[in-house]
C-alpha positions, 0 to 999 in steps of 0.5 A, spaced: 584 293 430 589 288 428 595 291 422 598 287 419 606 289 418 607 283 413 602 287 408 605 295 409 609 298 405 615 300 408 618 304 403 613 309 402 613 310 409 620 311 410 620 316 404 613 320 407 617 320 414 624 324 410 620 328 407 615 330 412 623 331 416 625 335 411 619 339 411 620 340 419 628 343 418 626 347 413 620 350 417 624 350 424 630 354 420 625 359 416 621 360 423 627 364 427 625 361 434 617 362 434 613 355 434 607 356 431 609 359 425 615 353 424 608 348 425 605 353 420 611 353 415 612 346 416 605 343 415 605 348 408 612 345 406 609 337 407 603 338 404 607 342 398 613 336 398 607 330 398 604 333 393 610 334 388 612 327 390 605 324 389 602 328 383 608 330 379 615 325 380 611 319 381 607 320 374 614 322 371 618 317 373 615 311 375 609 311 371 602 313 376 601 316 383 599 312 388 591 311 389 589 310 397 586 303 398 
């Protein structure tokens, strides 16, 4: 399996790790210490800012979500 790193968008990836970081502190902050429910609040945090970032801020402000290829 060859990637090709010329062809990947690095902007979409830094901004899906930001937010799957901001995600991660909010769900370690909301969990006071028990891991599993910080993975649980975690995984609910990213999937509700991706969700927002692809569906809602994409189409408002830049005109059109991202499609998978």
């Amino acid at each position: 399996m060859f990637i090709d790193w010329a062809t990947v968008d690095w902007a979409q990836v830094g901004l899906l790790s930001l937010i799957a970081f901001i995600a991660g502190f909010i769900g370690s902050v909301f969990s006071f210490g028990n891991y599993f429910i910080g993975a649980i609040l975690t995984a609910l945090f990213y999937a509700a800012l991706f969700v927002v970032w692809t569906y809602y801020l994409q189409i408002q402000y830049f005109g059109g979500a991202v499609t998978p290829a």
